[in-house]
N, C-alpha and C positions, 0 to 999 in steps of 0.2 A: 721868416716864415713860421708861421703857426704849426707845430707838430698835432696832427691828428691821433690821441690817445689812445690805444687800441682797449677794448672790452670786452669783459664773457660774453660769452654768446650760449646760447639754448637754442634747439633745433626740436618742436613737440614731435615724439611720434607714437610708435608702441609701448607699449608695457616694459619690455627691453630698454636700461639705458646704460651710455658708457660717458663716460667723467676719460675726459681727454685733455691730459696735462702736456704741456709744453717745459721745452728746456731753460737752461741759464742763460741770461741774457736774451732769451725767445722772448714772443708772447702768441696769443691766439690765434694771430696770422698762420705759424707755423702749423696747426692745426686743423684750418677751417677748412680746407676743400674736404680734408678724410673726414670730417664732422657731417659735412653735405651727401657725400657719397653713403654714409652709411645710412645718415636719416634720411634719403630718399628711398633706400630698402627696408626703411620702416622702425631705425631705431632709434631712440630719443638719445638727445645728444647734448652736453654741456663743458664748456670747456670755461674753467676758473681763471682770470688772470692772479699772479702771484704778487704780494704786496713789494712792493718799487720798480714791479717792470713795467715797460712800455713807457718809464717816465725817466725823466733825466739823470745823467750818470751821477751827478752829488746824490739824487733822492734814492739810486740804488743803492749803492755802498753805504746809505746809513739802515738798511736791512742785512738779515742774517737768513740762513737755512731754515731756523725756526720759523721764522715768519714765513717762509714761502710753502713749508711745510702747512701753518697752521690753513693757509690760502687753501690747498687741497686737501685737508680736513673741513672747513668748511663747506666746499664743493661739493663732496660727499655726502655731509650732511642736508643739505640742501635738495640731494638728489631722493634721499631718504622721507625729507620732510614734506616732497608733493609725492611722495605715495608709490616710487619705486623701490621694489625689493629684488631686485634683477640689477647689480650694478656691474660691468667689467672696468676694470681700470688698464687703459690703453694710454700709455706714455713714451714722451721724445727724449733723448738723453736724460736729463735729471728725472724730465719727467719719468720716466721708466723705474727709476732707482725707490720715488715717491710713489708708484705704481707698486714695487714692491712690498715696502713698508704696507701700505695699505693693506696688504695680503696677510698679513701675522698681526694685523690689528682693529682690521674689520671684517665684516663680510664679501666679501668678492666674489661674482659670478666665475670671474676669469683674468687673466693677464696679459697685458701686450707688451714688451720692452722693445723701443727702437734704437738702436746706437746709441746704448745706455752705459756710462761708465762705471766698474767697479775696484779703479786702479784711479783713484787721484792725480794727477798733474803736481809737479813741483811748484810754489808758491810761485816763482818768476811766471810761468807759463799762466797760471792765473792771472794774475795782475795784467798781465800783457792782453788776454783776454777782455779783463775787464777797462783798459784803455783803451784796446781797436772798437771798444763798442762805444765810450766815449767820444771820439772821434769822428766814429761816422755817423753817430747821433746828432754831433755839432754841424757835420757837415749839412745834413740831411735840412735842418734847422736855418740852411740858407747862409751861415753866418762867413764871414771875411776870413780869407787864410791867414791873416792877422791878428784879428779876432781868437779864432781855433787855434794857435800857438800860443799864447798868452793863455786862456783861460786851460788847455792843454799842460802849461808848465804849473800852475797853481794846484789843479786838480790832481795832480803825480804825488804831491806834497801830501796829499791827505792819507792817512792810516786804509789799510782795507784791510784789518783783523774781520772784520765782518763776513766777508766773499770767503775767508782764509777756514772760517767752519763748516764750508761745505766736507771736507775731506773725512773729519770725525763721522761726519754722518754716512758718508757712505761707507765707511769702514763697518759701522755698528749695523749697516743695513745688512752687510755682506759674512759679517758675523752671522746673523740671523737666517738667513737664506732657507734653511733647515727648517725654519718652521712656518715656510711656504708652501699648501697643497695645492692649490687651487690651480687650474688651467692653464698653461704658459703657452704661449707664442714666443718668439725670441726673435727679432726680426735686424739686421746689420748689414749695414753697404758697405762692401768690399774698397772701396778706394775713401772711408771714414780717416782721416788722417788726425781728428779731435782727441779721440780716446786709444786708449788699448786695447789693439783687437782681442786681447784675452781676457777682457771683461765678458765676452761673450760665452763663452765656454768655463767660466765660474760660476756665472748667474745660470746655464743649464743643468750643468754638474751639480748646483751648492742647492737647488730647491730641490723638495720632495713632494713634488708634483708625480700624479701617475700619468696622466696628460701631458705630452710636451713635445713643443716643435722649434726647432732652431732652424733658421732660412738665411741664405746669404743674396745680397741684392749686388750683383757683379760690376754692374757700373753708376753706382750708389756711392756719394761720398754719408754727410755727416747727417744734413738736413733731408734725411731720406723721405719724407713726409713731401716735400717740394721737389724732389730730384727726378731723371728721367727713367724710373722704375715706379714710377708714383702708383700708375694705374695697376700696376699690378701688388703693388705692395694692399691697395685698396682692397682689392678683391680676395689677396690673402688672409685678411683680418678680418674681410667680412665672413670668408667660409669658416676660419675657424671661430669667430662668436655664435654662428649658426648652429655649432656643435653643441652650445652650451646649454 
């Protein structure tokens, strides 16, 4: 079976727009109904894919942080280069972290973080990650459980120093936190079992934002964006951009 590649997407609307980043191992999927919800209330919407996602687990692992950073720099720019100056950066785990960064290095209307890590995983818990995405990628791909075992045992063998530079970065982001002012949201589903929940309560503490709201989504795991809090997670980030 042929995998359908996922792609940015752009939603035209108002003068208003938000740069809607997705997590590791995500892509735009994770994104696009909040992208729809909100440019149906009239705000231009774009969500970047990051370079190796959406594509096969060899072509991920041969990217780094940088790159996917450089993905949402680009984005940005982009949103800059058709003529908005109004940007909120609204992000899903990583993405949220890159939502940050953003804030102490551009202009930013505002901030959204959603079940965003600032406590790293042990290298095992990574890799383990980046093999169940593996996996179900091959699956997905139609291929023989035969097949997926074999190319499964080859693909273990390869080095993921690459995946392994996420951690520096978000360390250096959370260092920085302090020279965050700009508008925060802070948004976390309570049954997230991905990250640590005390990422959430550094990234409110560690900015110095005078605007800031921290919300908990009670029966919200990780992919809060798709979870059964959805609609109201929507309507949370649409009132607070309305503020801005």
């Amino acid at each position: 079976m042929k995998v359908v590649t996922p792609k940015p997407f752009m939603y035209k609307g108002g003068e208003k727009a938000v740069l809607l980043l997705h997590g590791f191992t995500g892509n735009t999927v994770d994104v696009k109904r909040l992208g729809k919800y909100l440019n149906d209330r009239g705000y231009t919407c774009y969500a970047p894919l990051y370079k190796g996602h959406g594509l096969t687990p060899e072509e991920l692992i041969e990217t780094n942080v940088e790159d996917w950073w450089q993905s949402v720099v680009e984005g940005y720019q982009f949103l800059k280069s058709q003529g908005y100056e109004q940007i909120a950066a609204v992000g899903l785990s990583l993405g949220g972290v890159f939502s940050l960064k953003l804030a102490y290095n551009f202009s930013v209307s505002g901030v959204v973080t959603m079940c965003s890590p600032m406590y790293q995983k042990k290298d095992e818990a990574m890799q383990k990650r980046v093999i169940d995405y593996a996996y179900n990628y091959k699956k997905f791909e139609g291929k023989s459980d035969e097949t997926i075992e074999a190319e499964m045992a080859e693909f273990q063998k390869v080095p993921m120093n690459n995946i392994l530079t996420i951690r520096d970065f978000i360390l250096d982001v959370q260092e920085n936190l302090d020279q965050v002012f700009a508008p925060l949201f802070v948004a976390q589903g309570r049954l997230d079992h991905t990250i640590n929940l005390e990422s959430v309560n550094n990234i409110y503490n560690g900015v110095n934002s005078y605007e800031k709201e921290l919300k908990w989504y009670e029966k919200s795991g990780h992919i809060i964006t798709l979870g059964p809090e959805r609609e109201q997670l929507y309507e949370d980030i649409y009132e607070f951009l309305e503020l801005l």
